[in-house]
KEBA-389686 format. One line per 4 residues: number of its first residue (from 1); their letters; for each residue x, y, z of C-alpha. Coordinates in nm, 3 decimals, always signed. Layout:
BEGIN
NUM	A	X/Y/Z  ...;
//
This chain:
BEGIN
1	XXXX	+0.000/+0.000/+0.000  +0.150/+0.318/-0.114  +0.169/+0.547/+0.154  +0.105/+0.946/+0.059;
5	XXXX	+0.469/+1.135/+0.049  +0.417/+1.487/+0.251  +0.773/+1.620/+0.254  +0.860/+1.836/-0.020;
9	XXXX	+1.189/+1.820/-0.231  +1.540/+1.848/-0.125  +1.814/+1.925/-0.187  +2.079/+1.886/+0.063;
13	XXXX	+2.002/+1.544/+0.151  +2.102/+1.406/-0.173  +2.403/+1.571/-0.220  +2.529/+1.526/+0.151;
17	XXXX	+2.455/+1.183/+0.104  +2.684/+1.162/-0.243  +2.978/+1.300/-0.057  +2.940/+1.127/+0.236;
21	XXXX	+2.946/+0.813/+0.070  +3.233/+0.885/-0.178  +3.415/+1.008/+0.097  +3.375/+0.741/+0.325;
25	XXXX	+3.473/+0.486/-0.004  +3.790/+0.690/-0.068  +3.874/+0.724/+0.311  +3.831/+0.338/+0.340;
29	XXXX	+4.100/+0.290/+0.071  +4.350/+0.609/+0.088  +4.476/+0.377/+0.346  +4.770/+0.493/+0.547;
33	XXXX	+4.818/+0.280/+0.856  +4.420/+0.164/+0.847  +4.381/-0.168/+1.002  +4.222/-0.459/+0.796;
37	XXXX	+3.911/-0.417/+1.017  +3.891/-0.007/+0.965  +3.914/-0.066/+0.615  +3.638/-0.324/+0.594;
41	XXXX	+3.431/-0.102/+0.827  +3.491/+0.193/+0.635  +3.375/+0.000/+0.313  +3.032/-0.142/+0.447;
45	XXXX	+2.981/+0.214/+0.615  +3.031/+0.350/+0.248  +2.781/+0.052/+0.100  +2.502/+0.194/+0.374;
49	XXXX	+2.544/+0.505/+0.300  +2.540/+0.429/-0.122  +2.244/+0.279/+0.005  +2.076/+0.514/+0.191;
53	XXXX	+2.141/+0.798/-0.131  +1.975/+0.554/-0.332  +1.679/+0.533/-0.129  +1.673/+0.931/-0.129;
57	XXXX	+1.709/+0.981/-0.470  +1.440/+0.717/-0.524  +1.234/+0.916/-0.266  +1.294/+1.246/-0.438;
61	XXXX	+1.199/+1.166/-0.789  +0.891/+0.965/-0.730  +0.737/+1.209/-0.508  +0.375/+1.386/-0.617;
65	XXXX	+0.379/+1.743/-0.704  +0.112/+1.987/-0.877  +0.356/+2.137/-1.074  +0.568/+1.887/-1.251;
69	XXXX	+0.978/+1.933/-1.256  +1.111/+2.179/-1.028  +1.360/+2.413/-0.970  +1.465/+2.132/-0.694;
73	XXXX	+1.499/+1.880/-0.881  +1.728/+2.078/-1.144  +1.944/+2.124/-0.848  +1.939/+1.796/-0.749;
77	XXXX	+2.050/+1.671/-1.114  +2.326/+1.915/-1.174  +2.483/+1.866/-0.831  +2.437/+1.454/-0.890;
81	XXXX	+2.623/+1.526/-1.262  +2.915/+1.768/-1.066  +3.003/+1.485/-0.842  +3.059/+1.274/-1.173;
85	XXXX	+3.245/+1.512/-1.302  +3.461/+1.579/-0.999  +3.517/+1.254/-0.963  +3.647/+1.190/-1.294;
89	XXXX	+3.841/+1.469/-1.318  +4.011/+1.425/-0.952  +4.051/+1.062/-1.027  +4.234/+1.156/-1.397;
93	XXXX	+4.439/+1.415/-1.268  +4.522/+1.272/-0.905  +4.880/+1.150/-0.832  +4.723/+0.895/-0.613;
97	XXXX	+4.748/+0.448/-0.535  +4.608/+0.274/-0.812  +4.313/+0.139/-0.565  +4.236/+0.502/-0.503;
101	XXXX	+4.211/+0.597/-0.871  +3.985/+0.255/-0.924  +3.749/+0.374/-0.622  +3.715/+0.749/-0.797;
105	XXXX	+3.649/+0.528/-1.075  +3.367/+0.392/-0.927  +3.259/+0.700/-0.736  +3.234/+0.908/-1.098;
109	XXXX	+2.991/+0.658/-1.252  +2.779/+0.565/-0.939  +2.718/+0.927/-0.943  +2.633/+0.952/-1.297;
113	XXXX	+2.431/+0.667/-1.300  +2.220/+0.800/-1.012  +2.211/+1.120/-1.178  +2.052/+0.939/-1.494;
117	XXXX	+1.829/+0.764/-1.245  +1.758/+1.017/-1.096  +1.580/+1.200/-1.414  +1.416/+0.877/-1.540;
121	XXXX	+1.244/+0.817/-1.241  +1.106/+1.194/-1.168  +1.045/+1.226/-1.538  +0.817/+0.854/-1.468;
125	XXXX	+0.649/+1.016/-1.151  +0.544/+1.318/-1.354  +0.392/+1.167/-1.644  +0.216/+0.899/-1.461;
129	XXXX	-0.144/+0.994/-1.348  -0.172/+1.021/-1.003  -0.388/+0.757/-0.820  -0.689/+0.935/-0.636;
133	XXXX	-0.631/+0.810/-0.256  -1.033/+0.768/-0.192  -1.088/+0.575/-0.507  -0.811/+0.302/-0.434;
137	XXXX	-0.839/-0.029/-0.408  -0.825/-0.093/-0.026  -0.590/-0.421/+0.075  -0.692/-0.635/+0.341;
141	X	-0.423/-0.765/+0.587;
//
């Protein structure tokens, strides 16, 4: 049973959640003197939160608004496409291990992919009519 969404859009929950996440995955490999367990920490804190911006992003675009695409969700695109960019570029031009590189790698098209995501599925929420809550189908438990 869908359940009506009665937050508005964001914007600084998505991208906080990109960096987070990419900086948590480069943190877990840029190494130093990590210990095996800090490193494998650091990665499944990075796979939550990857998880959790997912979730958000999925949140954001399928959410019901009178008037379509908005100004937020532009935001929200060209912020998800900067961190792609950044993350190529940093990862091209960084002097850095080549597990680093491989992880900015990563990072660049996780974020582009979620950008593209992003788009279909707000684009999909617009254009599909919106259910009327009093004339839906009621489930029984």
């Amino acid at each position: 049973m869908d359940v009506e969404e009665r937050r508005g859009a964001r914007v600084g929950t998505v991208s906080g959640l990109a960096l987070l996440a990419g900086g948590t995955a480069v943190a877990a490999v840029a190494g130093g003197t990590h210990s095996i367990f800090a490193t494998v920490l650091l990665g499944m804190l990075a796979v939550g939160m990857g998880h959790a911006l997912l979730m958000e992003i999925r949140r954001q675009a399928r959410r019901r608004t009178l008037g379509g695409w908005a100004a937020k969700d532009t935001i929200n695109t060209v912020l998800l496409a900067s961190w792609a960019t950044g993350a190529l570029t940093a990862t091209l031009l960084a002097v850095a291990p080549a597990m680093v590189r491989a992880v900015g790698a990563l990072l660049s098209l996780g974020y582009a992919v979620s950008c593209a995501y992003f788009v279909r599925e707000r684009r999909r929420a617009i254009i599909s009519p919106a259910t009327d809550v009093a004339s839906a189908p009621i489930e029984s438990a």
